[in-house]
C-alpha distance (Angstrom), angle and dihedral (degrees) to the residues before:
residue distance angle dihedral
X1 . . .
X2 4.06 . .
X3 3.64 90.8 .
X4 3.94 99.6 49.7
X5 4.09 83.6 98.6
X6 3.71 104.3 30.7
X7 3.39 98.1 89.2
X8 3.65 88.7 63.1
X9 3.73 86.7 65.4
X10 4.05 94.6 50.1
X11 3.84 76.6 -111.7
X12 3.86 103.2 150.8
X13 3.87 127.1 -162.7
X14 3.54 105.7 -140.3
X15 4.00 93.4 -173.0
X16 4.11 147.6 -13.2
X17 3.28 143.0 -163.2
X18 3.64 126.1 -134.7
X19 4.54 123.8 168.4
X20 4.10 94.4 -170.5
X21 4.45 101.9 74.4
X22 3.87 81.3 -149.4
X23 3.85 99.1 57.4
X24 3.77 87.2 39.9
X25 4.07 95.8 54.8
X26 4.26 87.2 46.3
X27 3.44 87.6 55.4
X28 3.97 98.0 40.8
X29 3.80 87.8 51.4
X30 3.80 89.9 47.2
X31 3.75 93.7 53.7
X32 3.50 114.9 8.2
X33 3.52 98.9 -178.0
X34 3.45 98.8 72.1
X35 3.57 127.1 85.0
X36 3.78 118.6 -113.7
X37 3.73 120.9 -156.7
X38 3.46 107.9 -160.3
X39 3.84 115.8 -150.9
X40 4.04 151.4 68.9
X41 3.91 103.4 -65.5
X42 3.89 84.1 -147.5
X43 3.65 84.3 81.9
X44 3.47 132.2 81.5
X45 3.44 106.5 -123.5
X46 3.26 95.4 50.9
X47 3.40 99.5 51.7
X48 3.94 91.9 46.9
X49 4.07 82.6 57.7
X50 3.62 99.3 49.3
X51 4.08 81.5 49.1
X52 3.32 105.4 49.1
X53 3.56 102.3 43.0
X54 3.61 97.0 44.5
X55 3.79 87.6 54.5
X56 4.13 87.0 44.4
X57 4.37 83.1 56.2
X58 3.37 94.6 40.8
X59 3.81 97.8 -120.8
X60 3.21 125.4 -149.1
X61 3.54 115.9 174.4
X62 3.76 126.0 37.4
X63 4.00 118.7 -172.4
X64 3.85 104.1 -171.2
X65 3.88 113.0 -176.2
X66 3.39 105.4 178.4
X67 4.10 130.1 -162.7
X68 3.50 114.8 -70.1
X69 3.77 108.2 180.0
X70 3.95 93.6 115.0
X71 3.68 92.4 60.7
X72 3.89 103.3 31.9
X73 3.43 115.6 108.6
X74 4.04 78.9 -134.0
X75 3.54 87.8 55.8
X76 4.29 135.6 57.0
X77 3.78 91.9 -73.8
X78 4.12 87.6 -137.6
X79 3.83 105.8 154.2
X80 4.06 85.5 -155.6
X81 3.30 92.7 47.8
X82 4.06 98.7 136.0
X83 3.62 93.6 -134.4
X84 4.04 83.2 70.0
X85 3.74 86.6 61.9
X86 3.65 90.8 64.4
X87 3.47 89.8 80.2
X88 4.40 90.8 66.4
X89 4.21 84.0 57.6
X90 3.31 91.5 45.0
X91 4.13 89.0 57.4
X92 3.97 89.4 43.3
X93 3.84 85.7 65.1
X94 3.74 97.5 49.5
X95 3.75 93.0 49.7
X96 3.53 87.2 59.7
X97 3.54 97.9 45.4
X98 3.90 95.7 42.2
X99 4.01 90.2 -158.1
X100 3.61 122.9 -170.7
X101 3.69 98.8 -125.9
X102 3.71 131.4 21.1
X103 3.68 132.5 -178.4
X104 3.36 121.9 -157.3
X105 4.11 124.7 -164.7
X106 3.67 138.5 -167.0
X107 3.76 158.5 121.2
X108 3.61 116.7 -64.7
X109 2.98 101.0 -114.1
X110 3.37 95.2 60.4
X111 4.00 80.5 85.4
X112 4.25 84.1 70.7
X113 3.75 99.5 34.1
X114 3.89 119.8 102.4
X115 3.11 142.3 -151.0
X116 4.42 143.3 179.6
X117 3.33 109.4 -90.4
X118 4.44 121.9 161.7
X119 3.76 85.9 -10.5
X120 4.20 97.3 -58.2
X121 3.78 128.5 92.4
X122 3.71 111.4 -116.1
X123 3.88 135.3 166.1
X124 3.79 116.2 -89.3
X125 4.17 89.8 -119.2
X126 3.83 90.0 58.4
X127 4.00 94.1 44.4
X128 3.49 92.1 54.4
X129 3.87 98.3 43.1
X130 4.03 87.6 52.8
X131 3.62 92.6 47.9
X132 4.21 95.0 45.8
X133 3.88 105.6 18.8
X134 3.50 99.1 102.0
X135 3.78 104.2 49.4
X136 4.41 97.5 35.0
X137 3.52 130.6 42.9
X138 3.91 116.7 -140.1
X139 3.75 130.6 -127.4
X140 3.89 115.0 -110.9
X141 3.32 98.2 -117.7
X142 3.96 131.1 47.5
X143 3.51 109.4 173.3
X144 3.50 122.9 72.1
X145 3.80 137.8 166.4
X146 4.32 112.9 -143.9
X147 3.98 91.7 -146.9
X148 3.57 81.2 73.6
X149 3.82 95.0 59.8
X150 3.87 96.2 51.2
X151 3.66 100.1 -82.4
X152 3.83 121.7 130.5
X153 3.58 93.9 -129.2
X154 3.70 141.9 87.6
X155 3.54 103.5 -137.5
X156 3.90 124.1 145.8
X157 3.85 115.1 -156.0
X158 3.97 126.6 -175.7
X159 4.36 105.4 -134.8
X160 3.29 122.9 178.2
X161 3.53 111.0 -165.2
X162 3.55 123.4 -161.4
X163 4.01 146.8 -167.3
X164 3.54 129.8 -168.9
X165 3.82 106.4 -111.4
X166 4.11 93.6 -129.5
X167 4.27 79.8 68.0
X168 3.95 95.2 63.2
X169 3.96 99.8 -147.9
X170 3.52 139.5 94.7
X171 4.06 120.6 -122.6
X172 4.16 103.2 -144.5
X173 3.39 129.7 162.9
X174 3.53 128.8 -74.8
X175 3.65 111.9 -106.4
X176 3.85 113.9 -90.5
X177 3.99 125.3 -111.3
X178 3.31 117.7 -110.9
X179 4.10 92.8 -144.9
X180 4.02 106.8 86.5
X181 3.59 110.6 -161.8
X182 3.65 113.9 -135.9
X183 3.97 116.8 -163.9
X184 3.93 96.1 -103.2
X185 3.87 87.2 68.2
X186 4.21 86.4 37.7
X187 3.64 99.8 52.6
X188 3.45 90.7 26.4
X189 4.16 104.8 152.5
X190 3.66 96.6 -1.3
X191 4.00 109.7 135.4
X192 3.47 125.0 -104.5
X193 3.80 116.5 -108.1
X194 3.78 134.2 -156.6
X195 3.93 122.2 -145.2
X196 3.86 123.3 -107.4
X197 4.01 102.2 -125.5
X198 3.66 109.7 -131.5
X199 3.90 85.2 -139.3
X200 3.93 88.8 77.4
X201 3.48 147.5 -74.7
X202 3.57 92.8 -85.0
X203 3.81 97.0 57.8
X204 3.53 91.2 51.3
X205 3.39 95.2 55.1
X206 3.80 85.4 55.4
X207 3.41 98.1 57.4
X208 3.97 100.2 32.2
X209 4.20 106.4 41.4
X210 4.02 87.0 179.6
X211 4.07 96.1 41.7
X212 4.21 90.8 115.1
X213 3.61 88.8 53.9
X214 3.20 112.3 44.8
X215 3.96 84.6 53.4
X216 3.56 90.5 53.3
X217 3.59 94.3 50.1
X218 4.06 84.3 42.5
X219 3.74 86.9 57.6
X220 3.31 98.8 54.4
X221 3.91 86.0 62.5
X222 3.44 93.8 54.1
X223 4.14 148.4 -33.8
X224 3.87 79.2 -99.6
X225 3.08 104.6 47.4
X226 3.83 91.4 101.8
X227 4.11 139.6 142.8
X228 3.95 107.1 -96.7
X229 3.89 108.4 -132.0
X230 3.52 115.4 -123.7
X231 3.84 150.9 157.6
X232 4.26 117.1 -76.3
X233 3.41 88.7 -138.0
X234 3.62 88.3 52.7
X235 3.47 90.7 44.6
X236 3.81 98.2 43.7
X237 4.20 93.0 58.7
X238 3.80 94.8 47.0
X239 3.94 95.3 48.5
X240 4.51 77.5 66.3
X241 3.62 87.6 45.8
X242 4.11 122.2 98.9
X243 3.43 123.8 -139.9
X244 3.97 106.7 -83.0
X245 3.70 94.0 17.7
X246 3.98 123.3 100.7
X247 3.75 121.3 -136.1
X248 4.11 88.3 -104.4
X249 3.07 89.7 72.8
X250 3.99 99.5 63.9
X251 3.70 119.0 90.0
X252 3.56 98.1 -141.1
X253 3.98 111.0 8.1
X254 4.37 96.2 56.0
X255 3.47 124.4 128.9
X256 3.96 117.6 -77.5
X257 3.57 143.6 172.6
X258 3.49 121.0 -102.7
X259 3.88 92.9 -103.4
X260 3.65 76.9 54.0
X261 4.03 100.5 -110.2
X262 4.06 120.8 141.9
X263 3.21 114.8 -83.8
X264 3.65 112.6 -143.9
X265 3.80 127.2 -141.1
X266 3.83 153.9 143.4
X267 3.75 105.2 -61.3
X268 4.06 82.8 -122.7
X269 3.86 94.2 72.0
X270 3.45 126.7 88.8
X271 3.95 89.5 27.0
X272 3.68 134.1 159.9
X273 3.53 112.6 -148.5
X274 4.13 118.2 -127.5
X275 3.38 125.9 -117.2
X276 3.88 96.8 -147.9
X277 3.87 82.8 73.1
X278 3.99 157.7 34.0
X279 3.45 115.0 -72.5
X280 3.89 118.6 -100.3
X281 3.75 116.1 -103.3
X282 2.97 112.9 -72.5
X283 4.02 124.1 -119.9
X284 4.24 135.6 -150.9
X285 3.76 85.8 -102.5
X286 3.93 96.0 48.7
X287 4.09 88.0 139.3
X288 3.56 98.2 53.2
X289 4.05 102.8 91.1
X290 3.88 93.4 -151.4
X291 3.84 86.5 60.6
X292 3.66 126.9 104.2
X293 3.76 108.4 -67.4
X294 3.72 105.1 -41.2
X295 4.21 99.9 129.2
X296 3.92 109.6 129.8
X297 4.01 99.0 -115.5
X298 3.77 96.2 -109.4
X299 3.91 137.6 -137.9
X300 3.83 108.9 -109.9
X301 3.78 97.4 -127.4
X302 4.28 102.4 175.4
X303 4.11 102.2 31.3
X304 4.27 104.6 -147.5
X305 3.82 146.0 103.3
X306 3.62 115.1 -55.0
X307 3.34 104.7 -76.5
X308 3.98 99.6 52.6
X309 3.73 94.3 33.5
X310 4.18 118.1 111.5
X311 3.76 129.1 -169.5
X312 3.54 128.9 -163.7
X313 3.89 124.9 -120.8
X314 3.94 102.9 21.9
X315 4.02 84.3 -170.5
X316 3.57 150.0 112.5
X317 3.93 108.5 -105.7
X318 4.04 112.8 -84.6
X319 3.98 114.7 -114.0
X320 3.37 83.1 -100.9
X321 3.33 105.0 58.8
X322 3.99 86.1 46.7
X323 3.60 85.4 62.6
X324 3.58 97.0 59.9
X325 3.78 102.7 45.7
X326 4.20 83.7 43.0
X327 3.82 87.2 59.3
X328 3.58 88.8 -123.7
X329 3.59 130.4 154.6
X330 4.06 110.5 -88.5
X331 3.74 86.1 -143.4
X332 3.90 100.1 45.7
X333 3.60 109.3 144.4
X334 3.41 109.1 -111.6
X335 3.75 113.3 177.8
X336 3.44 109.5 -117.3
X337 4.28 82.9 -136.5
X338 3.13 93.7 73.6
X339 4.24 121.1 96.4
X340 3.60 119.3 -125.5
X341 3.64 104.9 -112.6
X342 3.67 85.9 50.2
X343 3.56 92.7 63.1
X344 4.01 99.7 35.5
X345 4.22 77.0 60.7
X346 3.25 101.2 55.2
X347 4.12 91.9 42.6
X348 3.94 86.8 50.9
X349 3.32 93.4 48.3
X350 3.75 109.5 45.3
X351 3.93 124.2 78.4
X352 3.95 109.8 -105.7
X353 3.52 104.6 -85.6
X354 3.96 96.6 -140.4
X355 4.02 78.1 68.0
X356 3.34 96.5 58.1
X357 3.74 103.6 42.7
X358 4.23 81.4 50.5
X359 3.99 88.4 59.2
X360 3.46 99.0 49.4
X361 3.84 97.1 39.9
X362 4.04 81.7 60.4
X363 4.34 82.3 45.3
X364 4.10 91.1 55.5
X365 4.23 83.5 46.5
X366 3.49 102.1 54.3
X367 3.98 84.4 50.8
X368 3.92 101.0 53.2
X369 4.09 88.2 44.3
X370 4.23 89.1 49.3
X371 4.13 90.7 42.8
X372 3.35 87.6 49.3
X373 4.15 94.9 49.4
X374 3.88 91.1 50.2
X375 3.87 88.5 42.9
X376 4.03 94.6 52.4
């Protein structure tokens, strides 16, 4: 996802690095051009490749964004989790390579997380400013939020940026917009989509008369533009659920059990989003409506108490839509191999590009003003 605006730049990505072969071919077919290295970076020969044919390119920039399932509040929120070590490998690599820049990306709560390091426990910020602060300066700030950058979502990313020392600048920021785009102005004209029930075409039908056209009229937005499939029970208690409410809250209509017990959960899932803001950030299970926040926000279609109310779009968000409020291309090539939940993944996962592409266009800035001080 970072480099879906690079290009733009003439930023080129010499290399990446990718363990899963299935996230490594979407990426190869995406950019072809680049060189993948397949394989766990934890391992030697990896590593050694990454090295030595960054140092044969001469790169320059490395943006390492490594796993952060063990301190997501998505994820098991384990601060030993081992996938949290990946970060110390990562580190190993860019001593080696001694880039100019270097981007680093992650949760933020990566900023509280430990990890081992020389025998003592010590926050994941602190590790990597013993390990680096010598040869880069840091930017001032390290915490940002991308709704403040023109992106319709919420989402708060730890990034460490960092210059080599020899350079004699400091890479911040750009400065944020002071426009936040809420999802009425995002999804602003897109049609309205019914779910396909996973109990069958027929009982979809049942419950959604107009479910073949709105998916034709979907279509016509886009390939992916397409009814999630989901559960009619699922379906059922957010069709009683306002826009920005979750299911829990409804008296009746809330999410139960079969035997028809409670069921108990963060007060995140089963969540329409709100139209009078950005989306939340997004997560690797974005289509799965008991997820954290990831309920389209819903037309209210029959106005009433609970039980006669109706809203619109009882659904996860269509890949579509998860391209907009990403700030991804609308065209991005995605190959049409690739499975669905494979894709929603990668989307939830990645940093909105927009963000990225905002960063380094403030990178390539700082460089023409310093040329141009050692040139006068």
């Amino acid at each position: 996802m970072q480099k879906a605006y690079l290009k733009n730049l003439n930023v080129e990505i010499i290399a990446a690095n990718e363990i899963k072969e299935e996230r490594a071919k979407f990426y190869s077919y995406l950019y072809p051009s680049t060189k993948m290295i397949v394989g766990d970076i934890t391992s030697n020969k990896i590593s050694k490749e990454i090295i030595n044919y960054s140092k044969s390119k001469n790169v320059n920039c490395i943006i390492a964004t490594p796993p952060c399932q063990g301190m997501s509040i998505a994820g098991n929120l384990n601060p030993l989790d081992k996938r949290n070590r990946l970060i110390t490998y990562a580190i190993e690599i860019i001593k080696k390579i001694r880039p100019k820049f270097i981007m680093l990306e992650n949760v933020p709560l990566q900023l509280t997380t430990k990890i081992k390091y020389k025998g003592k426990i010590i926050f994941i910020p602190e590790f990597i400013k013993a390990e680096l602060n010598t040869m880069y300066n840091f930017n001032d700030v390290d915490l940002i939020k991308t709704m403040d950058y023109g992106i319709p979502q919420m989402r708060k990313r730890n990034i460490f940026l960092l210059v080599r020392k020899d350079m004699n600048f400091l890479w911040n920021f750009p400065k944020p917009t002071k426009k936040i785009i809420n999802l009425r102005q995002a999804l602003k004209n897109i049609p309205s989509l019914d779910p396909l029930l996973r109990e069958g075409y027929n009982e979809t039908l049942k419950m959604f008369p107009d479910y073949e056209k709105k998916k034709k009229a979907g279509l016509k937005i886009s390939k992916f533009h397409y009814p999630p499939t989901h559960s009619k029970r699922h379906v059922e208690w957010m069709t009683k659920t306002p826009s920005g409410k979750t299911a829990f809250d409804n008296k009746y209509n809330f999410p139960r059990k079969k035997n028809g017990k409670r069921i108990s959960g963060h007060y995140n899932h089963y969540r329409r989003h709100s139209w009078d803001k950005p989306s939340r950030s997004l997560t690797q299970n974005n289509g799965v409506i008991s997820s954290l926040a990831c309920v389209h926000p819903g037309h209210c279609l029959v106005a009433g108490n609970e039980r006669k109310r109706i809203y619109s779009d009882p659904r996860c968000f269509s890949i579509y839509e998860l391209l907009i409020v990403s700030s991804l291309p609308l065209n991005w090539n995605i190959p049409t191999w690739s499975k669905e939940h494979e894709i929603r993944k990668i989307i939830g996962e990645g940093i909105p590009a927009l963000l990225v592409k905002n960063i380094f266009k403030k990178l390539l800035l700082n460089l023409q003003i310093n040329t141009h001080k050692l040139a006068s």
